[in-house]
N, C-alpha and C positions, 0 to 999 in steps of 0.2 A: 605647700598649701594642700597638695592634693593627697598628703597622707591624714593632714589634719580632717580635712574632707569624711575620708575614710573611715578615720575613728567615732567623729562625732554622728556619723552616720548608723555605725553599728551601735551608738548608746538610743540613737532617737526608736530602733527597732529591738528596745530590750524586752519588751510585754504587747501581749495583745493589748486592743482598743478595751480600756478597763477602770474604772474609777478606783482602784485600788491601787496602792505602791507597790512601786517594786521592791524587795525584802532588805535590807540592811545588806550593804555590800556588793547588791546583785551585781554581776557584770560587771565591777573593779568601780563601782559608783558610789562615793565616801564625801560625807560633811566633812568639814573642814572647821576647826575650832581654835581660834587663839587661847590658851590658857598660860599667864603668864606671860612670859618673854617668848616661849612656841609656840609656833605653830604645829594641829597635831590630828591625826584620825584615832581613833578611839576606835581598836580591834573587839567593838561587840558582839556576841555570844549571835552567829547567822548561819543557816539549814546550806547557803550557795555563797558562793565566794572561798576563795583558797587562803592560809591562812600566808601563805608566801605571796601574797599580794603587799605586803608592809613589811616585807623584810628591808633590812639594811641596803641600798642599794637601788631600790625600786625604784622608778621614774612616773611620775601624774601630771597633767596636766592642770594647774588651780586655778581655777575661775572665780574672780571676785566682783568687785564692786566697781574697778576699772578696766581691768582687762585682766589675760590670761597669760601664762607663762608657763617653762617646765621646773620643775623642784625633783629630788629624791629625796628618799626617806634618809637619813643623815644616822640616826641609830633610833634603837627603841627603846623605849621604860616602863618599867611598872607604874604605877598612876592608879589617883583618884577622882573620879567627877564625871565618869560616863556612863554608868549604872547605878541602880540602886537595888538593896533587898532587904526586906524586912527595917526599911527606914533604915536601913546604913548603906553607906557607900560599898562598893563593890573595886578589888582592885583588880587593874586590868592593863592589858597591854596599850600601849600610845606610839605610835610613829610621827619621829618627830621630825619636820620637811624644814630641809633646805632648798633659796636659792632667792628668786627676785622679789621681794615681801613688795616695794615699792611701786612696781609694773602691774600687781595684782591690787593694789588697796587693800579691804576688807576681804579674807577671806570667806570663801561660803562652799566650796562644793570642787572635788578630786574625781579626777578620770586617770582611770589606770590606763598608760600606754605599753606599749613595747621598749625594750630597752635601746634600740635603735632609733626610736622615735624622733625625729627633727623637729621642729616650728620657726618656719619659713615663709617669709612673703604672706603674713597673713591679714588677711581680708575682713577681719571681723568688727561688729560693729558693737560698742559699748553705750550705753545710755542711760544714764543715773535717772528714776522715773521720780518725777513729782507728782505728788497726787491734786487730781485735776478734776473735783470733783464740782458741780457746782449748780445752780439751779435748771439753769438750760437742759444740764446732761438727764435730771429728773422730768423735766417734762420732755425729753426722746423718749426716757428708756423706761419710768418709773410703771406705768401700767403694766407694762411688758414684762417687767422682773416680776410685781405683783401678782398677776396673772400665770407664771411659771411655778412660783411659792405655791400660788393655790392647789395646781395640780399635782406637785410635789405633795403638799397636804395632804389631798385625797389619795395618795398613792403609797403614806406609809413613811413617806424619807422622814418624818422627823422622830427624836425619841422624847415622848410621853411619858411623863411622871405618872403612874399608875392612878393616883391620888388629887391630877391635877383636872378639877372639876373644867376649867376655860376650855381644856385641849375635848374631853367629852361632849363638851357644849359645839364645839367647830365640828368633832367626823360625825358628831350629827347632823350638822346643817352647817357644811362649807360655807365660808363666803368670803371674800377680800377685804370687803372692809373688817373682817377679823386677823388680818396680817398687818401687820407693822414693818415697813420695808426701809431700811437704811443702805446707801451707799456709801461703805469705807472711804474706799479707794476707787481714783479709776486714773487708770492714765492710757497713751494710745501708739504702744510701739507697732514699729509697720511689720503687717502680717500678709506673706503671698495670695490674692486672689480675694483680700478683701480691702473697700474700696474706704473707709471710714472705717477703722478698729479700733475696737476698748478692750481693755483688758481692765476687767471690774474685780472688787472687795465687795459682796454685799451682806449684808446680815439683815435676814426675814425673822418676825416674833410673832408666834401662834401660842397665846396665853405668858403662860412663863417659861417657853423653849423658844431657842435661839437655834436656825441654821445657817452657819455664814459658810458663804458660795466662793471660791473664784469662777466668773464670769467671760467669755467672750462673746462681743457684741459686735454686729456691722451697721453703724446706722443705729437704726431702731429694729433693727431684729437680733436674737441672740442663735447664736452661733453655737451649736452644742448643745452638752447640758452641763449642770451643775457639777464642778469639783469641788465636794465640801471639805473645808478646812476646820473642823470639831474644832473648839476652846481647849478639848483636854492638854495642850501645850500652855497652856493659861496664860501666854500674852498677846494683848488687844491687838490689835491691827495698827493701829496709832505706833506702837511702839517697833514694828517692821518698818526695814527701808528695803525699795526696791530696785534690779536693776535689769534691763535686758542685756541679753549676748546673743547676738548675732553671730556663728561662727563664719560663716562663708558670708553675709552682709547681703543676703539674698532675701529676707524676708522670710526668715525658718528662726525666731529666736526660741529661747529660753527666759522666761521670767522667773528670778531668781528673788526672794526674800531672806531677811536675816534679822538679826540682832546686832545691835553695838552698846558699846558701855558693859554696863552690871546689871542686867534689867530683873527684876523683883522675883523671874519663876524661872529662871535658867533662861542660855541661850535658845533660838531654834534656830533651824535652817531648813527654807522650802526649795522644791524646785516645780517646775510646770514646761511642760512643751505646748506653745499653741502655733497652732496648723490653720490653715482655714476651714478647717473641719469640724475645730473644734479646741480645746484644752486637754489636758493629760497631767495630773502626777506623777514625776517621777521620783522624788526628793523629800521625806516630812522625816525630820529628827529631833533629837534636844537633847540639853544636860540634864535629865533626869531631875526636874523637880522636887522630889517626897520626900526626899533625904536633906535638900540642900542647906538647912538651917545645923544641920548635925556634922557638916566638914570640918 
């Protein structure tokens, strides 16, 4: 347990405090994708990460929908369906993981370990999140997210249609009743040091621009700020399932979103660390969309 400890400690300190991702691969950090009968990472085109992270051999840790397990990479192949260019697919290397598909459910997300790696006596805690969203949690929290948009607003976070007369009409003359505030999602895995946690979906609308947020929230106050999750992966929130992991079962998870099925824009796979401090990206990928009609 205490190597497990150790690993997942050094993925929670891969970046400063940053509303940006960390880069495809950083740190031995890999989606995880069923395609077909395999399961598989998709060795994409990345500036960090070694390319002998996916060789034959290799040992991860997959973190799914249930719990987590160790696999190795089983052999590698050429493959289609991780890249796109010029609207075609792009071929590319696939490592494709063996070992307890059952233990883990749905895959979503690989940590590279050491080749001596164990997983022992572990502590972790697994929890399939329903979303829990419902009128009470709007009158906690609804001014509050509103009131957050606005200053977001005035501060530039959103992107404007050059053309779009509503959004000129608001950084004229801010005002909340010109936001449209939805809550996706929200559900309330337990987080160290706060006493009432959510962990929010929401999507703010200033004219005809959309910012949807993942949120933490204690109570009626929010925790942090905004980690915006863009549409440019173009599926809705509805269509993610969520789950926490718990490594050590101490109140440090990860909230993990995914895809299942065949859903209409490609899979994705998110990740998220939240802290009592706040929330953090570490995780946003997908099947590359633009092509996908021309496999």
């Amino acid at each position: 347990m205490r190597r497990l400890a150790l690993v997942l400690l050094a993925v929670l300190a891969l970046a400063p405090s940053s509303s940006a991702q960390d880069e495809y691969g950083s740190r031995g950090l890999f989606p995880v994708y069923k395609s077909g009968n395999q399961w598989v990472i998709f060795d994409k085109p990345r500036k960090s990460g070694r390319a002998k992270d996916l060789m034959p051999g290799s040992k991860f840790l997959i973190v799914g929908s249930l719990g987590a397990d160790l696999f190795v990479v089983g052999r590698t192949s050429a493959t289609y369906g991780g890249l796109c260019r010029n609207k075609k697919p792009l071929k590319l290397r696939a490592a494709l993981l063996k070992g307890p598909r059952s233990a883990v459910g749905d895959p979503v997300m690989a940590i590279k370990v050491p080749d001596h790696f164990q997983l022992k006596g572990s502590h972790a805690r697994y929890d399939a999140l329903e979303n829990k969203v419902d009128e009470p949690l709007y009158q906690l929290l609804g001014s509050t997210l509103t009131a957050a948009a606005l200053e977001e607003g005035k501060a530039g976070a959103y992107r404007f249609r050059p053309d779009d007369e509503g959004a000129a009409a608001f950084l004229a003359d801010p005002k909340a009743d010109k936001i449209a505030m939805k809550i996706d999602f929200a559900a309330h895995p337990p987080v160290a040091g706060l006493k009432a946690p959510s962990a929010l979906i929401t999507d703010a609308q200033i004219s005809s621009s959309h910012r949807r947020c993942l949120r933490l929230a204690d109570g009626d106050r929010l925790i942090g700020a905004c980690v915006e999750m863009p549409h440019d992966l173009m599926s809705e929130t509805a269509q993610l399932r969520f789950v926490a992991y718990d490594p050590g079962g101490n109140g440090s998870p990860f909230l993990l979103a995914y895809t299942r099925g065949e859903p209409l824009w490609g899979h994705e796979r998110w990740g998220f660390v939240l802290r009592g401090t706040g929330a953090r990206l570490f995780l946003r990928d997908a099947m590359d969309p633009r092509c996908r009609e021309g496999f």
